[in-house]
One Martini backbone bead per residue (centre of mass of N, CA, C, O) as a GRO file, in nm:
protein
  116
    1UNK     BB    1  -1.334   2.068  -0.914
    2UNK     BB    2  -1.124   1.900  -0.743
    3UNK     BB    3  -0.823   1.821  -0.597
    4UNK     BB    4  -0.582   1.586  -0.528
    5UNK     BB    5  -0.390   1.507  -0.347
    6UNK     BB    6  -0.167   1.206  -0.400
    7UNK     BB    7  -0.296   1.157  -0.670
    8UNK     BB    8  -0.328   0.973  -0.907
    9UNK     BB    9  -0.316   0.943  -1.225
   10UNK     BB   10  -0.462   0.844  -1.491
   11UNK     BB   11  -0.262   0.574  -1.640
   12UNK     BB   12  -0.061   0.496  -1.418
   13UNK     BB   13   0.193   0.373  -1.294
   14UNK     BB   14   0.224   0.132  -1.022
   15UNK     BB   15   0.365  -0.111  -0.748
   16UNK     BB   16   0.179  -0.367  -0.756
   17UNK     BB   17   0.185  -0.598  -0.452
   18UNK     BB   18   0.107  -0.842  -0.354
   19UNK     BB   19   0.073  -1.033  -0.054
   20UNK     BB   20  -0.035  -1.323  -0.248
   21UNK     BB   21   0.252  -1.511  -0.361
   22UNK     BB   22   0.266  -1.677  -0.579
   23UNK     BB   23   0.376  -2.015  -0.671
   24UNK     BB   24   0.722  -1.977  -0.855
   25UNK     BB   25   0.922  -1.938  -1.119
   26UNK     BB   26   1.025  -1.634  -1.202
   27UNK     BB   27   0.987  -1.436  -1.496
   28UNK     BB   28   1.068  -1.235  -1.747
   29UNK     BB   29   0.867  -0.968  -1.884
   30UNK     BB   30   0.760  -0.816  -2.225
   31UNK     BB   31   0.564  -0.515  -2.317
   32UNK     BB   32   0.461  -0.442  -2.623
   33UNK     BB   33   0.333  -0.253  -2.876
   34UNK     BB   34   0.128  -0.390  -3.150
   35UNK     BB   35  -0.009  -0.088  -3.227
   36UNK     BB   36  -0.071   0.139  -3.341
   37UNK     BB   37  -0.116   0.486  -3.290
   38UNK     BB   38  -0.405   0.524  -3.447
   39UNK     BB   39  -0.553   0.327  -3.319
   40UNK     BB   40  -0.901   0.264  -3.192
   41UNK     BB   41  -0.823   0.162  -2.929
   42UNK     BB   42  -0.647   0.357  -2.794
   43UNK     BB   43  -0.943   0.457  -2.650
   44UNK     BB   44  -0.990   0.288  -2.418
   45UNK     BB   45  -0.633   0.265  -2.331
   46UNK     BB   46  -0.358   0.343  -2.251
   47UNK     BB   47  -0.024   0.411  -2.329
   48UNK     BB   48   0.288   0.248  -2.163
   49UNK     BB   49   0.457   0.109  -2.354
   50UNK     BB   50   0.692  -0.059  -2.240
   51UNK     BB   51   0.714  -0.334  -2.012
   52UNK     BB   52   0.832  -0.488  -1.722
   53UNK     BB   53   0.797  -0.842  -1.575
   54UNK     BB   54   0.731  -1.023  -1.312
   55UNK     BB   55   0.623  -1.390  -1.320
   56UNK     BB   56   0.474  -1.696  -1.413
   57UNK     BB   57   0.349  -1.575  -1.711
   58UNK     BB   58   0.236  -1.427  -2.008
   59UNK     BB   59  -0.063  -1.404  -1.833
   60UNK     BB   60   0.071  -1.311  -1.580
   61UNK     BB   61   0.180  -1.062  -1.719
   62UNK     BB   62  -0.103  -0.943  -1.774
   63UNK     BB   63  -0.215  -0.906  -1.485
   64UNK     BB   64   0.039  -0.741  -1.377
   65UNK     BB   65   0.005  -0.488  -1.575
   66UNK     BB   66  -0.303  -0.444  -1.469
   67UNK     BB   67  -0.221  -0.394  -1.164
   68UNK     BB   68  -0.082  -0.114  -1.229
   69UNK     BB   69  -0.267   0.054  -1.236
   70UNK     BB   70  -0.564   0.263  -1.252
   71UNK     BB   71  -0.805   0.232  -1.105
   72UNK     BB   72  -1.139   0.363  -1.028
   73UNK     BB   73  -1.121   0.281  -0.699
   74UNK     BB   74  -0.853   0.477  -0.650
   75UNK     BB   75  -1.052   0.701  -0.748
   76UNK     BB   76  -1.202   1.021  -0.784
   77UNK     BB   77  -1.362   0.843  -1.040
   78UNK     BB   78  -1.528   0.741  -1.324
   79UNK     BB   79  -1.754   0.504  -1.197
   80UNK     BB   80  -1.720   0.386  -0.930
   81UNK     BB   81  -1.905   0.250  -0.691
   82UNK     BB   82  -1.781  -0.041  -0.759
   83UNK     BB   83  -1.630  -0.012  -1.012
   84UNK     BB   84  -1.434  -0.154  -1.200
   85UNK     BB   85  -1.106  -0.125  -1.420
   86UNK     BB   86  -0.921  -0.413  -1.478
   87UNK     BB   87  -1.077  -0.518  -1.797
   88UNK     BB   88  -0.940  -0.265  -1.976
   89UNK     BB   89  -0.696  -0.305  -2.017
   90UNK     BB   90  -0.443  -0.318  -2.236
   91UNK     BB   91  -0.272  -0.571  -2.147
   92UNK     BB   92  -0.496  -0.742  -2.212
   93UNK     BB   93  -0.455  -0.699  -2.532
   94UNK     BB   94  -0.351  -0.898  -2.813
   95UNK     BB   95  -0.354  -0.623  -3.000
   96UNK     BB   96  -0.162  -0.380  -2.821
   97UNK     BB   97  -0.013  -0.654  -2.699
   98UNK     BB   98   0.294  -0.805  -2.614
   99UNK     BB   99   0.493  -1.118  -2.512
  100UNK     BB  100   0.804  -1.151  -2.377
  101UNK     BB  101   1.070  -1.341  -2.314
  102UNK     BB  102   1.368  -1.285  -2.169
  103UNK     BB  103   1.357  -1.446  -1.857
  104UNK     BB  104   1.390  -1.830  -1.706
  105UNK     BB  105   1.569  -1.822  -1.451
  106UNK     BB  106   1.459  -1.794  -1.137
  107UNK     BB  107   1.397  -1.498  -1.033
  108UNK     BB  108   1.481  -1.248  -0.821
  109UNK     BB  109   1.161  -1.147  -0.658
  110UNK     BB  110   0.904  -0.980  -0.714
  111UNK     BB  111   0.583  -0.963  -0.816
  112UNK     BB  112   0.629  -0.740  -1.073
  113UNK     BB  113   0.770  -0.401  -1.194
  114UNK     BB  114   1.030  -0.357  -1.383
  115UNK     BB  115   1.254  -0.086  -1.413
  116UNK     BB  116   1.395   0.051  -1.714
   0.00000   0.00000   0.00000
C-alpha cells in the first residue's frame, strides 16, 4: 500500500461549499453527539464531536454535516469504484447526532461549516 500525499485522512471534516447555493436564509445549527461513546453505532461512522454549521434547517444541517465528511469517492480506497457513503455519515443518524439550533436571523455567509 503507498501512501499518497496531500491525501485527507478517512474520518476528517473538510469545507465543501457547492457551487449551487439554495435559495433562503441561513440559520446557525449546533450537532453534537448524543450516544454514548461506546455505542455499538459509532462503529459504522466516525464521531467528529461538536460542530457548527450554516444551513437553511436542521435537515439541511445534517446534509451539509454528512457532505463535509470524506466520502470513499474522494480517496483511492474501499468501497470506491463509483460507490458513495455518503448515506452513511454519522451526522445523518438522529441516535448518533442531534441538532439544535443556535442563531435564526438570517446569518450572513456561505452555506456550510462553520470553524469551532
Amino acid at each position: 500500500m503507498t501512501d499518497v500525499p496531500n491525501q485527507p485522512a478517512v474520518g476528517l471534516l473538510g469545507d465543501p461549499v457547492s457551487p449551487e447555493q439554495p435559495d433562503g436564509d441561513l440559520k446557525i445549527y449546533r450537532l453534537e453527539p448524543s450516544a454514548r461513546p461506546d455505542d455499538p453505532r459509532w462503529d459504522n461512522a466516525p464521531n467528529h464531536g461538536v460542530v457548527r454549521v450554516r444551513a437553511l434547517s436542521a435537515a439541511d444541517a445534517r446534509i451539509v454535516a454528512a457532505g463535509a465528511g470524506i466520502d470513499f469517492l474522494d480517496i483511492d480506497a474501499k468501497p470506491g469504484d463509483g460507490t458513495t457513503t455518503d448515506f452513511a455519515s454519522a451526522f445523518r443518524d438522529d441516535k448518533l447526532y442531534h441538532v439544535t439550533l443556535e442563531e435564526e436571523d438570517g446569518v450572513p455567509g456561505p452555506r456550510g461549516l462553520i470553524p469551532l
